[in-house]
MARTORVO-288609 format. One record per residue (C-alpha): residue in one letter; x, y negated, z negated; residue number from 1. Coordinates in steps of 0.02 Angstrom, whole numbers, plus 50000, padded with zeros to 5 digits. Layout:
<nodes>
A,X,Y,Z,NUM .
...
</nodes>
This chain:
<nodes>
X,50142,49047,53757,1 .
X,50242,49185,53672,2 .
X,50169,49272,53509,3 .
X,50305,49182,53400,4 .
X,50270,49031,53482,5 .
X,50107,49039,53449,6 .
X,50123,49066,53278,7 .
X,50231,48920,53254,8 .
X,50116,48823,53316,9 .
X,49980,48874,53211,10 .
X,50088,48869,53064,11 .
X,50133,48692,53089,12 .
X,49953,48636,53092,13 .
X,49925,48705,52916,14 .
X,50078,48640,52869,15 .
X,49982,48477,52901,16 .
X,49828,48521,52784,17 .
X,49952,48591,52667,18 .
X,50032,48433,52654,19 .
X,49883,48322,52630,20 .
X,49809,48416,52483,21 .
X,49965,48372,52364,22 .
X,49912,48187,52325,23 .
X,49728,48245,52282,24 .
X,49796,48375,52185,25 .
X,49906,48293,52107,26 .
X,49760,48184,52052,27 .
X,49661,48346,52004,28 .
X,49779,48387,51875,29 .
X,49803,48212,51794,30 .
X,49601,48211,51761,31 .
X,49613,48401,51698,32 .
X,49685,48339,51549,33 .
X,49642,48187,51542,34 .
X,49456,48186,51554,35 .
X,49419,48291,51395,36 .
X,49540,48187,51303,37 .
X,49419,48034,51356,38 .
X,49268,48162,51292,39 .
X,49359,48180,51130,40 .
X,49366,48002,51087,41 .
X,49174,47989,51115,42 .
X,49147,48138,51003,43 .
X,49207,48306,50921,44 .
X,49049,48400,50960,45 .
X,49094,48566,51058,46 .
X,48926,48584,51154,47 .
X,48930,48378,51221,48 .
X,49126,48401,51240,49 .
X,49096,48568,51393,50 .
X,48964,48488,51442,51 .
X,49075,48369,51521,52 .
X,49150,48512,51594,53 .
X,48966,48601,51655,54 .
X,48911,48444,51715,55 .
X,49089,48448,51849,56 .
X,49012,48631,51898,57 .
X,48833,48598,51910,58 .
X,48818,48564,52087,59 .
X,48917,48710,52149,60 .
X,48709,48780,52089,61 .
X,48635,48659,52163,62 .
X,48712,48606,52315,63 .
X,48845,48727,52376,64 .
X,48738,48796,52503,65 .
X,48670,48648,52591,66 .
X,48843,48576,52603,67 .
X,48915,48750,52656,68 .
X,48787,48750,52801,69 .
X,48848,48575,52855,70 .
X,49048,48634,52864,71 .
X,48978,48736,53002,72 .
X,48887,48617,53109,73 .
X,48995,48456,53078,74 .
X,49188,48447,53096,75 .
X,49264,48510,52932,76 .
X,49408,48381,52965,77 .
X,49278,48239,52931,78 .
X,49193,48327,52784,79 .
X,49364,48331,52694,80 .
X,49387,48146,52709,81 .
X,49221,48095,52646,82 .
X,49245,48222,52491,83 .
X,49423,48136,52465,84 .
X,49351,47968,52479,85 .
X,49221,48007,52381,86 .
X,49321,48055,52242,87 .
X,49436,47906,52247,88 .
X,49285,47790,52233,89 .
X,49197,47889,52089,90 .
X,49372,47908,51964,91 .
X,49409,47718,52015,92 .
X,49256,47675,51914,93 .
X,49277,47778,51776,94 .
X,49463,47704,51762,95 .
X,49359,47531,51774,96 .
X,49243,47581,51638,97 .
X,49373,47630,51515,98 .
X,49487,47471,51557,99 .
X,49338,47369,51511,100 .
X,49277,47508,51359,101 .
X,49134,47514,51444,102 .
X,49110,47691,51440,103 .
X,48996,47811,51362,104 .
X,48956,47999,51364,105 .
X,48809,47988,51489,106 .
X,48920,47875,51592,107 .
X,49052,48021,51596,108 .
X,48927,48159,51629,109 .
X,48875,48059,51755,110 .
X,49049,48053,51839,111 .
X,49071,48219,51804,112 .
X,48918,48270,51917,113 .
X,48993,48151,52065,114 .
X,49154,48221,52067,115 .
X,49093,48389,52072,116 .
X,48986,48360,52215,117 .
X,49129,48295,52305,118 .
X,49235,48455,52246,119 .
X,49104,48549,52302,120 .
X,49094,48478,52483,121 .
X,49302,48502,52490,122 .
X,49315,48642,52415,123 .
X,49186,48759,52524,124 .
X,49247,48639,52682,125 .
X,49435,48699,52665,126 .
X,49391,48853,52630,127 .
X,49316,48901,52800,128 .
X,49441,48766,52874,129 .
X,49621,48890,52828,130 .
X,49551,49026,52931,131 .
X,49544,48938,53085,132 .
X,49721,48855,53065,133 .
X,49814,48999,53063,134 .
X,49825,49175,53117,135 .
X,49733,49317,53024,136 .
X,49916,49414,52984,137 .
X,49958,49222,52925,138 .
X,49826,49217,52787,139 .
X,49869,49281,52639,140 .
X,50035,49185,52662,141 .
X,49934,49020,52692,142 .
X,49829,49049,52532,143 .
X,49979,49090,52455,144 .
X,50058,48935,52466,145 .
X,49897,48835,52483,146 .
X,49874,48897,52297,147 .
X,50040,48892,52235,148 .
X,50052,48713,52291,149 .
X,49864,48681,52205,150 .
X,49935,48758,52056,151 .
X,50099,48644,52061,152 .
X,50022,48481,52078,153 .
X,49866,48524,51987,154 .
X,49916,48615,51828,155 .
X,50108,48601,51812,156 .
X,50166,48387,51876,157 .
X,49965,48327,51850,158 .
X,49918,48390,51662,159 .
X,50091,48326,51573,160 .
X,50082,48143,51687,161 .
X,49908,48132,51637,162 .
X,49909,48177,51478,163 .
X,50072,48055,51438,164 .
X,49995,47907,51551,165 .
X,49842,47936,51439,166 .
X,49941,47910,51281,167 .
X,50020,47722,51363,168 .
X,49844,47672,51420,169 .
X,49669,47777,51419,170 .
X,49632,47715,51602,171 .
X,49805,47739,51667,172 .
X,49773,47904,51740,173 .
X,49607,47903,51798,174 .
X,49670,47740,51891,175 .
X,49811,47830,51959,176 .
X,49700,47983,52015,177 .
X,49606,47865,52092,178 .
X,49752,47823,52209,179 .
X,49781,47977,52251,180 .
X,49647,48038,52308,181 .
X,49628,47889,52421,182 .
X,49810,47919,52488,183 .
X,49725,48086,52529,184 .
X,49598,48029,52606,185 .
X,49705,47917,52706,186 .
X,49816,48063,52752,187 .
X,49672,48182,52813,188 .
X,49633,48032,52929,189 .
X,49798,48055,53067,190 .
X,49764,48232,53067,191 .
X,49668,48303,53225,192 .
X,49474,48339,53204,193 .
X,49484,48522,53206,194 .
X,49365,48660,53284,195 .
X,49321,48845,53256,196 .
X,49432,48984,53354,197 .
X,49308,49082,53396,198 .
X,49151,49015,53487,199 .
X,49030,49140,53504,200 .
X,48916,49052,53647,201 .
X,48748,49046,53535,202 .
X,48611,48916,53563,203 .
X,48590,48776,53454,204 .
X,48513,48806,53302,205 .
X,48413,48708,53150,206 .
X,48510,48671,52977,207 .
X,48360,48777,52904,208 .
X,48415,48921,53012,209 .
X,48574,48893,52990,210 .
X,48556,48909,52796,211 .
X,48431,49052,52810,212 .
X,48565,49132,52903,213 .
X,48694,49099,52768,214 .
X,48596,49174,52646,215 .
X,48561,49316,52750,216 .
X,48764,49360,52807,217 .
X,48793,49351,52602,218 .
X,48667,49467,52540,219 .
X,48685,49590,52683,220 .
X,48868,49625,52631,221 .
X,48884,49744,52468,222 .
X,49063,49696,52464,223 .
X,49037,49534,52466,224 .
X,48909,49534,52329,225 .
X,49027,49654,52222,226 .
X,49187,49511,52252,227 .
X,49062,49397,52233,228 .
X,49014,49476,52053,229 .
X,49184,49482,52000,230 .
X,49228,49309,52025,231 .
X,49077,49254,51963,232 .
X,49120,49336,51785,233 .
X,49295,49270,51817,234 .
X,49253,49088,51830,235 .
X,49110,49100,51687,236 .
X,49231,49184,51554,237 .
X,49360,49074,51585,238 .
X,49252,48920,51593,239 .
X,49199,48966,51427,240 .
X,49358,48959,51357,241 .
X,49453,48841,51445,242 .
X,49348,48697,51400,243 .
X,49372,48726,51233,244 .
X,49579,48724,51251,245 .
X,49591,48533,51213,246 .
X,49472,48549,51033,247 .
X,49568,48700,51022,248 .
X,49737,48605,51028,249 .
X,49692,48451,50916,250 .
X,49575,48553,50790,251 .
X,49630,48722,50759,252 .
X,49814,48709,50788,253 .
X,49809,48526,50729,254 .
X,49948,48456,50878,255 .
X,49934,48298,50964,256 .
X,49839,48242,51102,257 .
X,49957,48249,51227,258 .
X,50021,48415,51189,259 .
X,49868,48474,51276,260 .
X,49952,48412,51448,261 .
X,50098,48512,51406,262 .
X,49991,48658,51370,263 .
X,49925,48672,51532,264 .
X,50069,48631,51618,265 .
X,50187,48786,51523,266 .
X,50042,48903,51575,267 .
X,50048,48850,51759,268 .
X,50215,48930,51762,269 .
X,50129,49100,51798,270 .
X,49991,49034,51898,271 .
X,50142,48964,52022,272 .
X,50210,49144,52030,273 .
X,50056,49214,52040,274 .
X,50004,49089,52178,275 .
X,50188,49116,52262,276 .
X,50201,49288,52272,277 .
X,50027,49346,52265,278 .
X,50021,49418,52443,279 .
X,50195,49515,52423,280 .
X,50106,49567,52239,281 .
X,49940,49609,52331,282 .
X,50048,49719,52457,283 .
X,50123,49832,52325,284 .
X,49950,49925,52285,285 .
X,49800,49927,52360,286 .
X,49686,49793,52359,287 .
X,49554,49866,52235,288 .
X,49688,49904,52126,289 .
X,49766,49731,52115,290 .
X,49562,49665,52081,291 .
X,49552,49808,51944,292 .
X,49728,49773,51852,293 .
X,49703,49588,51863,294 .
X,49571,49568,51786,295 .
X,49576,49670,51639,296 .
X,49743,49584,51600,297 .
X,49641,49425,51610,298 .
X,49532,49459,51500,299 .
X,49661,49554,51349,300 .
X,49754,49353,51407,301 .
X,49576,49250,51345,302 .
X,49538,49363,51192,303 .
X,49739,49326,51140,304 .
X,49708,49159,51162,305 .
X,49573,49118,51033,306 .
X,49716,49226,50903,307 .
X,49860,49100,50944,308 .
X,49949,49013,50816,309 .
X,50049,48914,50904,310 .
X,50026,48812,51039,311 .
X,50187,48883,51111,312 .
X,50089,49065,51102,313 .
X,49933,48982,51164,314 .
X,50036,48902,51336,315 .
X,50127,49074,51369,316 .
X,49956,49178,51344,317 .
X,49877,49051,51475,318 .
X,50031,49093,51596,319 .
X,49988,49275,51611,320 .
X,49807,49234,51638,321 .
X,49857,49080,51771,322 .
X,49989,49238,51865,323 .
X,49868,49357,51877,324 .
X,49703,49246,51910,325 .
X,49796,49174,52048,326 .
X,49864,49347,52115,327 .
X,49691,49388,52104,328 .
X,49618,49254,52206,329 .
X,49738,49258,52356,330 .
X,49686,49445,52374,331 .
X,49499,49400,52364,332 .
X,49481,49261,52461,333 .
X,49581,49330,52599,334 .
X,49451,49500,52584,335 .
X,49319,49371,52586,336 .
X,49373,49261,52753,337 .
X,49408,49452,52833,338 .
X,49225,49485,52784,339 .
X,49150,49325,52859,340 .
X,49150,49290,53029,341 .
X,49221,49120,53071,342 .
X,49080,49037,53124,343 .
X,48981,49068,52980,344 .
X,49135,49059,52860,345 .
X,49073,48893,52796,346 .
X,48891,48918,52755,347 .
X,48909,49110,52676,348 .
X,49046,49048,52589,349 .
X,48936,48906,52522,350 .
X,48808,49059,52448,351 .
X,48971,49157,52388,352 .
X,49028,48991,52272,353 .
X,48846,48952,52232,354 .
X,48864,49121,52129,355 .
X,49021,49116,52070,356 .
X,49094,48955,52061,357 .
X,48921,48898,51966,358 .
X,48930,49030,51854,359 .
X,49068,48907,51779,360 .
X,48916,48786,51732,361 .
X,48842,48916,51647,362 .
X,48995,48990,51555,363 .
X,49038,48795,51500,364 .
X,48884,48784,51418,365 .
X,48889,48962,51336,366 .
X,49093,48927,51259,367 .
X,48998,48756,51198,368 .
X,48848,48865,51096,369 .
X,48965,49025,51032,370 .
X,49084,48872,50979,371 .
X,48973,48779,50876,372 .
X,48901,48946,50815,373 .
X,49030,49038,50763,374 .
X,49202,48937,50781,375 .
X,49347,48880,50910,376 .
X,49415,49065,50917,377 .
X,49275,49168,50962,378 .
X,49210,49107,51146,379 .
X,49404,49186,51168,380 .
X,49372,49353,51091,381 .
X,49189,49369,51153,382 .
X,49212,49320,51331,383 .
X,49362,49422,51352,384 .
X,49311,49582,51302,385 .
X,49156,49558,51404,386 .
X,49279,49532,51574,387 .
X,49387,49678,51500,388 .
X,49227,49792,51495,389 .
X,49170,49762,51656,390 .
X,49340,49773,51741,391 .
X,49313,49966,51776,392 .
X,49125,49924,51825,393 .
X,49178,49810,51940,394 .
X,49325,49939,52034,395 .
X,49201,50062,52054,396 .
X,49102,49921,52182,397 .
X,49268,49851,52233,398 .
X,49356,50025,52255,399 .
X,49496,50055,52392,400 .
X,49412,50184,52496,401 .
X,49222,50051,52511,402 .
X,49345,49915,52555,403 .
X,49438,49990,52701,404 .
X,49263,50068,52775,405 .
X,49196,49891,52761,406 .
X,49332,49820,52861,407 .
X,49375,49954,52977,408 .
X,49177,49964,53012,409 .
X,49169,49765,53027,410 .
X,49344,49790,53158,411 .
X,49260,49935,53285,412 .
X,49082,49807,53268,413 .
X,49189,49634,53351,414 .
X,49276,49747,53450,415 .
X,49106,49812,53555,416 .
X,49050,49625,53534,417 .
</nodes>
């Protein structure tokens, strides 16, 4: 089989996964705004309202690792459709809850917690699943439009159908979310059961092993710790804010409920860009420049944010942080796969998103406390000059010359392999 043939092949097989993550997307982005609307009717407090959203991130701490250990010793197909199912079953009772207003705070929580243990299992599972799909000069183009299509169906159609489905009938969109992800699930079912690439001969091992040697490929990479660092303070700062946008809409700029869909869906217009043209972007400079200029701009975006006036200002001010967060992230999580060898991608991943995805937990909680403290607008202020500070930190770890020694020292080791 010819190169281009080959590629073709290997294409069409994302294609597949590609495909199948629309309808549980879509679903994603109906619950992003319609979830802290259902947290708003139950109460105006800013600490129990992102709560709700720490609750959704609290077992990226507690059980990203464990689960990131399993996408490497069971078939990551499978994993995806139990997470999909899984998420279908736990919306369909909150949308049974709220058609019966039977529903309370705990029971959202609650919710909140299951679906993010299901996110948590997908989310490190197709992670370590694009990799072995296509070919390595195919990944920044798969993550690419893996994103861009996240970003489509989950910020840009899902926010503004939630958000107006919300205003016919409070259950309407968890109800529909529910569907989808079960049409997901469905979907994930006629593809093939899929297996690592590369398969490096060892002997079976122990899940405690495994794990141990997880931990192990994660801490004894200082590039990965550094990307690792600078996603972490990513997620947390904008965690902070973010689940404060929907107060932030009906309080301090005193618009409607369902504006807040439309807010989320005008600032997905640069997060589509950024998630379209990231690679071509990333290819322009070197990669520790893109990391250094994206997020500073990020951050200068979140501090402008808790200034807006308008929520016209406020959607166009989350644009420039969705282009260059996602330019950002298809640039650092195709460093990261490069950095991981393939059959470990799934369990030093796992550690990687324990750090930094859970630091969103942690920042929820945090935009909750300055909130309360101080007012809506400063989480924004606070939490963006923090990521603006650290930006030239964080390029002095994540330089140009330490990544292409890391990865030209990482190419000459698999080649004596």
């Amino acid at each position: 089989m010819s190169d281009s043939t080959h590629d073709q092949a290997a294409w069409r097989g994302f294609r597949r996964f590609w495909a199948s993550t629309a309808a549980s997307n879509l679903a994603d982005g109906m619950l992003l705004s319609a979830t802290p609307l259902v947290a708003l009717i139950l109460t105006r407090d800013p600490l129990a309202i992102t709560t709700v959203t720490a609750m959704q991130y609290l077992p990226w701490l507690l059980f990203s690792v464990p689960l990131g250990t399993l996408a490497d010793r069971v078939d990551r197909m499978v994993l995806l459709r139990i997470a999909s199912a899984t998420r279908a079953l736990g919306v369909g009772l909150l949308a049974l809850a709220l058609a019966t207003g039977h529903v309370h705070i705990l029971m959202l929580y609650a919710l909140s917690f299951l679906f993010g243990l299901a996110e948590t299992l997908y989310d490190n599972t197709s992670s370590a699943l694009v990799p072995t799909l296509v070919e390595d000069h195919q990944l920044e183009r798969a993550n690419g439009r893996l994103h861009a299509t996240q970003t489509v169906a989950n910020s840009f159609f899902g926010p503004p159908l939630g958000g107006s489905l919300f205003a016919l009938a409070v259950a309407a969109p968890f109800a529909l979310g529910a569907a989808g992800y079960a049409v997901a699930a469905l979907l994930l079912t006629v593809l093939p059961l899929t297996h690592s690439k590369r398969t490096p001969g060892r002997a079976p091992t122990t899940f405690v092993k495994d794990l141990e040697a997880g931990v192990r490929g994660f801490t004894g990479s200082p590039l990965l710790i550094s990307l690792c660092v600078l996603f972490g303070v990513g997620n947390l700062a904008s965690s902070a804010a973010y689940g404060l946008v929907a107060l932030t809409v009906v309080e301090r700029l005193d618009a409607s409920p369902a504006t807040f869909g439309l807010v989320l869906a005008g600032g997905t217009v640069g997060a589509f860009l950024g998630g379209t043209y990231g690679d071509r972007i990333g290819r322009l400079t070197r990669p520790g420049t893109t990391l250094l200029w994206t997020t500073v701009v990020s951050g200068l975006a979140i501090a402008a944010i808790g200034l807006a006036d308008h929520v016209i200002v406020l959607s166009a001010l989350m644009a420039v942080d969705g282009f260059v967060v996602l330019t950002q992230s298809v640039i650092g999580v195709s460093l990261r796969a490069r950095l991981i060898p393939d059959h470990m991608l799934g369990r030093v991943t796992a550690v990687f998103r324990t750090l930094s995805t859970g630091a969103s937990a942690l920042g929820a909680v945090l935009g909750g406390v300055l909130a309360r403290a101080l007012g809506l607008s400063w989480p924004f202020i606070i939490v963006g000059a923090v990521v603006v500070a650290l930006g030239p930190i964080l390029f002095r770890w994540l330089s140009n010359d330490r990544i292409e020694a890391t990865l030209s020292t990482q190419q000459t080791t698999e080649v004596k392999v």
